[in-house]
C-alpha positions in Angstrom: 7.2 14.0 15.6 3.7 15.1 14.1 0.3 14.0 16.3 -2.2 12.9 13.3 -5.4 14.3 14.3 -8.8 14.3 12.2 -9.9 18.2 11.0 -12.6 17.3 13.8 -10.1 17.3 16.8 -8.5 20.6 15.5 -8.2 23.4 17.5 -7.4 27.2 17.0 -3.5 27.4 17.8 -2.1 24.5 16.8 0.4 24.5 13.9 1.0 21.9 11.2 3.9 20.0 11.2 4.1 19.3 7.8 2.1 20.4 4.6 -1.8 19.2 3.7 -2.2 18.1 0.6 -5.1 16.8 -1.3 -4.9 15.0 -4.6 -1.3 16.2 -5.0 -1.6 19.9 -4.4 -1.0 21.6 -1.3 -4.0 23.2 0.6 -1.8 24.5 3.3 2.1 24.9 4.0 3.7 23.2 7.0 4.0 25.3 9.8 0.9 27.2 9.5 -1.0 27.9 12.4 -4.2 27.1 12.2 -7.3 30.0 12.8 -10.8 29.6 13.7 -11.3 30.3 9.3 -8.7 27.8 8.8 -10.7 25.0 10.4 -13.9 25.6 9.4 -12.9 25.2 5.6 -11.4 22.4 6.4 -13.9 20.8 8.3 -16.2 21.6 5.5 -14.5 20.4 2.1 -12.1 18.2 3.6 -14.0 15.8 6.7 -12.1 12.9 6.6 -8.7 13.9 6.3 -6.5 13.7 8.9 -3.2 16.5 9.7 -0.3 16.2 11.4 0.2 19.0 14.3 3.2 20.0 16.1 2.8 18.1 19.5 5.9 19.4 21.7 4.9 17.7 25.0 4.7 14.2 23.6 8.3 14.8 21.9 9.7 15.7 25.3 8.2 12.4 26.7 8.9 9.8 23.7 10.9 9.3 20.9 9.3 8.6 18.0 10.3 6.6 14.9 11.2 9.0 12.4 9.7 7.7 9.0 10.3 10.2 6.6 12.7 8.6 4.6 10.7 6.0 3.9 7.9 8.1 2.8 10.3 10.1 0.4 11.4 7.2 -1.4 7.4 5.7 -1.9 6.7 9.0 -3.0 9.7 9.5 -5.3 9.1 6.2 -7.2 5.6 6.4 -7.5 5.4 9.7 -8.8 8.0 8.3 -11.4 6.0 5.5 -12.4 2.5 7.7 -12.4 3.9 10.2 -14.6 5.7 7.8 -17.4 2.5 5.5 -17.4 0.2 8.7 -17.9 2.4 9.6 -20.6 1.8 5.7 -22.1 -1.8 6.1 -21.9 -1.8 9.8 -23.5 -0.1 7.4 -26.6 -2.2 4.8 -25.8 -5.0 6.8 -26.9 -3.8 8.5 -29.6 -2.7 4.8 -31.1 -4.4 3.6 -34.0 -2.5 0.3 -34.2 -1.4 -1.5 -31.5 0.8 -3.3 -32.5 3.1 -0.8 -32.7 3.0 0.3 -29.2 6.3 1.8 -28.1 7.4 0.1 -24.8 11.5 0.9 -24.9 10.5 4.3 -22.5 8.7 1.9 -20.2 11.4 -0.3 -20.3 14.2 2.6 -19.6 12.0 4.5 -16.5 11.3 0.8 -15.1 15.1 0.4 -14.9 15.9 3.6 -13.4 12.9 3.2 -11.0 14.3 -0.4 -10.0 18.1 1.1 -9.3 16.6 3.9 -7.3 14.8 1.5 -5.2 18.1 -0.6 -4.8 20.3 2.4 -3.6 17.8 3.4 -1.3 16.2 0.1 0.8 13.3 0.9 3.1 11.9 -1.2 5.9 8.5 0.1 5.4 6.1 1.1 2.5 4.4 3.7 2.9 2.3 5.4 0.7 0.7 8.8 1.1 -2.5 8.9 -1.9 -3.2 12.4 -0.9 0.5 13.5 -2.2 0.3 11.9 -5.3 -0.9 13.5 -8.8 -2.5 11.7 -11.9 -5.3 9.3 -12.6 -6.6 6.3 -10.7 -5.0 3.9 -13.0 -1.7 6.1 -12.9 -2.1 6.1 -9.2 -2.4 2.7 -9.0 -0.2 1.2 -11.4 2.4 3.4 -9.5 1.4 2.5 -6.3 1.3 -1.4 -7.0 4.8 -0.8 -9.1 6.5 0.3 -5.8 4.7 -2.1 -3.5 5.7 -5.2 -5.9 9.6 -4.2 -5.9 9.6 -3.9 -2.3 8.0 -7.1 -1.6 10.4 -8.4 -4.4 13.6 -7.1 -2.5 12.1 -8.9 0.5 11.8 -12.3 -0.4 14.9 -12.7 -2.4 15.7 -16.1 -1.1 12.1 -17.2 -1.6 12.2 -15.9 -5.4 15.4 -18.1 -5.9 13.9 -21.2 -4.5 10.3 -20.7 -6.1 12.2 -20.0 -10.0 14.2 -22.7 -9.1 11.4 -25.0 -8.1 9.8 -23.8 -11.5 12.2 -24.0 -14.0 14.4 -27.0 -12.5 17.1 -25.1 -12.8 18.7 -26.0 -9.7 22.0 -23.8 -10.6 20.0 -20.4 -11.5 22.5 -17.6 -10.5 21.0 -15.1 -8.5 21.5 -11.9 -10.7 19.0 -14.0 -12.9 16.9 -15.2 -10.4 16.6 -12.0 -8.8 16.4 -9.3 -11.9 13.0 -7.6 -11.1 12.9 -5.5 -14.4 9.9 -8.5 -15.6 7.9 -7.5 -12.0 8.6 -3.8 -12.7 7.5 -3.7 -16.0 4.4 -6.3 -15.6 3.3 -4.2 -12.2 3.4 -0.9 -14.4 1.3 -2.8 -16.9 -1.1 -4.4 -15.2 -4.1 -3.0 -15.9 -3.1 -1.7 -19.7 -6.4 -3.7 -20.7 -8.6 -1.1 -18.4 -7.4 1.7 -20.7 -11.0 1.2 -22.8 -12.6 1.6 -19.5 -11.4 4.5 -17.5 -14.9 6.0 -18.0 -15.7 3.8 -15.0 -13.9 6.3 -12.9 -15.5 9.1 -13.3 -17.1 10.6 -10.3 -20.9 9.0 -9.9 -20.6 6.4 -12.3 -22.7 3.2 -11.6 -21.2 0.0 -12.6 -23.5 -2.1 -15.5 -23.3 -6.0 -16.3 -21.3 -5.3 -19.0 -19.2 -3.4 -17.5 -18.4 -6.2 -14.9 -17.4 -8.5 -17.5 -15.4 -6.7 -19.3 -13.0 -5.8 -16.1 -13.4 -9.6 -15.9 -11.6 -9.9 -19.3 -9.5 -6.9 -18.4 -6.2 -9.3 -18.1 -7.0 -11.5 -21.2 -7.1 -8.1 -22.9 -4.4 -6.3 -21.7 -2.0 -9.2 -22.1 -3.3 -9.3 -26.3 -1.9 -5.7 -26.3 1.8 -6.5 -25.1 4.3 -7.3 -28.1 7.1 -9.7 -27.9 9.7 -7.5 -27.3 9.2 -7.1 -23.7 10.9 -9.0 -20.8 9.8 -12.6 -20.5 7.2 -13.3 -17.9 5.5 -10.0 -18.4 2.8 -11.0 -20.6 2.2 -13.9 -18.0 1.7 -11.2 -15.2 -0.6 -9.3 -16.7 -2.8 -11.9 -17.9 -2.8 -13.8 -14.7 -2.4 -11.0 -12.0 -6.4 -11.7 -10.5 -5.9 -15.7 -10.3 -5.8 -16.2 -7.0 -3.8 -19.1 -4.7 -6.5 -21.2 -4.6 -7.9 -20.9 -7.5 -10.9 -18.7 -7.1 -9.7 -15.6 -9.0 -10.6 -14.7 -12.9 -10.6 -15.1 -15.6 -9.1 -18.5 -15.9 -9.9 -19.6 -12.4 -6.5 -21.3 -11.9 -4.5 -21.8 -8.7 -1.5 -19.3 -8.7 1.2 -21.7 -6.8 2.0 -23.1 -9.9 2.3 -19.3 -11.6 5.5 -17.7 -11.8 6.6 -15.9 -8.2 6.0 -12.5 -9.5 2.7 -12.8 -10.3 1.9 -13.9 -7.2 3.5 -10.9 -5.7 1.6 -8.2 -8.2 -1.7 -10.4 -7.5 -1.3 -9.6 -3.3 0.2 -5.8 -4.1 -2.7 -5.5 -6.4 -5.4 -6.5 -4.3 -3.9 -3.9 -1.4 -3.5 -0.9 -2.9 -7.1 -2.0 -5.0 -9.0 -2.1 -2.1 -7.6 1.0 -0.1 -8.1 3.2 -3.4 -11.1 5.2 -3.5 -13.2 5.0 -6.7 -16.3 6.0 -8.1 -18.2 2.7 -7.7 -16.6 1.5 -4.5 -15.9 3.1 -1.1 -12.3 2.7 -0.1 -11.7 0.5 3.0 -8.9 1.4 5.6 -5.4 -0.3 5.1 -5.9 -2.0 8.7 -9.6 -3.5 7.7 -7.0 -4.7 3.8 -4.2 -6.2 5.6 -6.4 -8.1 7.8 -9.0 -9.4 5.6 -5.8 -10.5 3.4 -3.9 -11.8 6.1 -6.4 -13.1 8.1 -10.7 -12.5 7.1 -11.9 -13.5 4.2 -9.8 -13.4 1.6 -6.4 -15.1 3.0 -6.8 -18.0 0.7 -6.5 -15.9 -2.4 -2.9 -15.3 -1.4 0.7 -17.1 -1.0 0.6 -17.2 2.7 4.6 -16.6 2.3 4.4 -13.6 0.8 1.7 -12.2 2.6 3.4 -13.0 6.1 6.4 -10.9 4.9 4.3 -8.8 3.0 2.1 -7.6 6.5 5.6 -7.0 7.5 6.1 -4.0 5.4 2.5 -2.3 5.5 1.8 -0.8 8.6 -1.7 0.0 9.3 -1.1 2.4 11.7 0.8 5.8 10.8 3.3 7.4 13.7 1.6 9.6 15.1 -1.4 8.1 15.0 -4.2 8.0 17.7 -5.5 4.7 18.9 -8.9 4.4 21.2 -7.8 1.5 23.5 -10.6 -0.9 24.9 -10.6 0.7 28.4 -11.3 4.2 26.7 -7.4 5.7 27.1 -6.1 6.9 23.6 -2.1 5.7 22.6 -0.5 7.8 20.2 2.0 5.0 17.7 5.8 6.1 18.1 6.8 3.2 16.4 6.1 0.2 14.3 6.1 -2.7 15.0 7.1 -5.1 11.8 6.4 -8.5 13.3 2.9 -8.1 14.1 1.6 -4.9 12.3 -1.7 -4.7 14.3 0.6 -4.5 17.6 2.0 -1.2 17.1 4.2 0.6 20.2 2.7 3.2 21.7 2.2 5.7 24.4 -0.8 6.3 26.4 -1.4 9.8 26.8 -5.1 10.7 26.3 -7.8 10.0 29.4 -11.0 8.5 27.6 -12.1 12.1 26.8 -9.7 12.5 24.5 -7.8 15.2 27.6 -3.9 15.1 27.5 -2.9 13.3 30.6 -0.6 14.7 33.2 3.0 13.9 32.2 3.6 11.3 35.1 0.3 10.1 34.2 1.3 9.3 30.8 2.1 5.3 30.4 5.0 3.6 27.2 6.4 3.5 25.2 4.5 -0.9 24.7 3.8 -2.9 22.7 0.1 -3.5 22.0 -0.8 -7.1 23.8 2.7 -7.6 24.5 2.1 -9.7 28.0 -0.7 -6.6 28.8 -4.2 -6.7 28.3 -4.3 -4.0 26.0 -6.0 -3.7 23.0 -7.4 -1.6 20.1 -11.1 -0.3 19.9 -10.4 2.1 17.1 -8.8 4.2 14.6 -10.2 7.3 12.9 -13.8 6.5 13.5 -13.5 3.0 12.4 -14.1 0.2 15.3 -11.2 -2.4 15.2 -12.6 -5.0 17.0 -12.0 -7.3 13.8 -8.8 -7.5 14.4 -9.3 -9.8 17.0 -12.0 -12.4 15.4 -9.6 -14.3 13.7 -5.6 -15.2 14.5 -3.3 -13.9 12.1 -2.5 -16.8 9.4 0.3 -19.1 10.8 3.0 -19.7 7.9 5.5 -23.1 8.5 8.7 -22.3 10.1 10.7 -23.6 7.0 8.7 -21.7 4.4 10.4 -18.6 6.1 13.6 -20.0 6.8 16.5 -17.3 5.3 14.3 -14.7 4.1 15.9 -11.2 3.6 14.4 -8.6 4.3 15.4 -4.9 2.3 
C-alpha cells in the first residue's frame, strides 16, 4: 500500500503509487518516478498536497487495509451527482420562471445513484476533493449527497424508530420507512437557494453584511424554489437543513429533534463536508480538527448525538498510509482503520523522531493508538493534534444504539 507523504518529504527516486490529481485533472500518472524537476514544480504550485509513494519495505512488514473500493464507489457517486446538479444549475440559470423548473432528471439520476450505492455497501466514506471536477456547490452538493445515503444505510433501524416516533405509525413497513429517494433528492438540493450567490466563490472575494444574510435566508429561499411534485419531505430538508439539535442554527432557530430524521442527517453531512471544503472566504479545516469539533469541541450540541456516534464511525480522519508524529517523537504510518474510535487508528511505528526509516526489527505494530499503551498523537501533516485529547468523545446511551446496522 501507498506511504502518503507531503511534496516536502519527497525525494528523487521514489515512484508514485497512484496518480496526482488536482481539481480533477491529473498532474502526474501513477508509477512515475519522481526527478529532482519533478519535485521542485511540485513543491512550488502544489505545497500542501500530499502523494502517495511506493513504500516496498513497509509492505513486506505490514499488511495494510486495502481501501480502494471504497474510494471508487465515493468517487463514482459523487461525480454522478456533481455532474447532473451542474447540469440543473446551467438550467437554473437560463430559467426565466421558476416555477417551471424540471426536476423528473433529478429525480431519475437520484434513483440510479441510490441503487448504485445499495449494490455496492462501503464501511467507510471516503472522499478524495482533489479527484473531483465541477463547482463548489457541485462539489458539495455531491459530496453531502453521498455522505447522507451512507449515514442513511447506517442507521436503518434508528430511521424506523425515529419515523415511527414521528408519524405514530407504529406499523410503518420498512420499504417505506427506509426509501432514501426524499434524503437523496433533498441532499442534492440543498443549497439550490445559493444559486443567486455563487459569486461568493470566486477566488479573493470578501464576504459583506449583506451577503451574510442572505446565506442566512439561503434555506427559506431555496425551499420557495422546489414545486410540489417532488418527494415529500424534501421541501422540509432544504428549508431546515442549518437548524441545529439544540436549537441554535438559522434561520428559524428551532431544535431539529422534533424534525424529520433526514434532515438531521443532511444537517451533520452538511456541516462536514462544509467545513473541510476550501472556499474563497474561509480556510478549510482538516477532517480530524471537523469530526472532533462535531463530535466532541464546540459544536457537538448542534447535532443528534446518535447519528453523529455512528456517523464518526464512517469518516476516518486519518488516510492509510498516512504518517502520524507520536508524542515521544516516533512517526506511525495508519495500516488500518479503526471504526469504533476514529482518532485511534492502527498503526506501525517505523520512523525514529527524524523522520529516518527504522531498522526492520526496530520497527514496532501493527496497535492501536491508546489501546492499554501510552501512545498518542502529536500531529498530522503539519497540524498539532493535541485537541484531540481536551475533550472525551461524546458518550451516547447504550439503548439509543441498541440494533443499529451498519452498511
Amino acid at each position: 500500500m501507498p506511504l502518503m507523504v507531503t511534496v516536502h518529504e519527497l525525494q528523487p527516486g521514489m515512484r508514485l503509487s497512484e496518480a496526482f490529481r488536482f481539481r480533477g485533472r491529473m498532474m502526474l500518472p501513477g508509477g512515475k518516478v519522481l526527478g529532482p524537476p519533478d519535485i521542485d514544480i511540485l513543491r512550488r504550485k502544489y505545497p500542501d498536497q500530499t502523494l502517495k509513494v511506493g513504500d516496498p519495505v513497509l509492505d513486506s512488514l505490514a499488511e495494510f487495509e486495502d481501501d480502494s473500493r471504497e474510494r471508487t464507489v465515493a468517487h463514482t457517486t459523487t461525480q454522478k451527482i456533481i455532474s447532473c446538479v451542474t447540469e440543473f444549475q446551467e438550467n437554473l440559470g437560463h430559467q426565466s420562471d421558476l416555477g417551471h423548473l424540471d426536476f423528473r432528471s433529478l429525480r431519475k439520476n437520484t434513483h440510479a445513484a441510490i441503487e448504485y450505492l445499495r449494490a455496492n455497501p462501503v464501511s467507510a466514506a471516503l472522499i478524495d476533493r482533489n479527484a473531483q471536477t465541477g463547482g463548489y456547490l457541485a462539489q458539495h452538493a455531491g459530496n453531502v449527497f453521498y455522505l447522507s445515503l451512507v449515514l442513511g444505510a447506517a442507521v436503518r433501524d434508528y430511521v424506523i424508530r425515529e419515523r415511527q416516533r414521528q408519524t405514530a405509525a407504529t406499523n410503518l413497513s420498512f420499504a417505506v420507512a427506509m426509501d432514501l429517494l426524499p434524503l437523496g433528492v433533498g441532499a442534492m438540493l440543498l443549497d439550490i437557494g445559493m444559486h443567486e450567490l455563487q459569486y461568493i466563490f470566486e477566488p479573493g472575494y470578501v464576504l459583506t453584511p449583506a451577503d451574510r444574510e442572505k446565506i442566512r435566508q439561503h434555506p427559506h429561499a431555496g425551499a420557495a424554489m422546489l414545486s410540489g411534485d417532488l418527494p415529500p419531505g424534501v421541501k422540509t430538508i432544504v428549508n431546515l437543513h442549518h437548524e441545529n439539535y439544540d436549537g441554535s442554527g438559522y434561520p428559524n432557530g428551532i431544535k431539529t429533534l422534533e424534525c424529520h430524521i433526514f434532515t438531521r442527517i443532511v444537517r451533520i453531512c452538511d456541516a462536514f463536508d462544509a467545513g473541510t471544503a476550501h472556499k474563497a472566504y474561509a480556510q478549510a479545516k482538516s477532517p480530524a480538527r471537523v469530526l472532533w469539533e462535531m463530535c466532541a469541541g464546540t459544536h457537538k450540541h448542534c447535532f443528534d448525538p446518535v447519528l453523529t456516534k455512528v456517523f464518526s464511525s464512517l469518516i476516518q480522519p486519518f488516510p492509510i498510509g498516512a504518517k502520524l508524529q507520536l508524542t515521544d517523537g516516533r512517526w506511525g504510518v495508519v495500516v488500518r482503520y479503526n471504526r469504533q474510535q476514529p482518532f485511534c487508528p492502527a498503526l506501525i511505528i517505523a520512523f525514529d523522531a527524524q523522520g529516518q526509516r527504522l531498522a526492520p526489527d526496530k520497527i514496532v505494530g501493527p496497535l492501536n493508538v491508546g489501546d492499554n499503551n501510552a501512545l498518542r498523537l502529536a500531529a498530522y501533516a503539519g497540524e498539532n493534534l493535541s485537541f484531540i485529547y481536551g475533550t472525551p468523545l461524546v458518550e451516547v446511551p447504550e439503548d439509543a444504539l441498541l440494533e443499529l446496522a451498519y452498511a
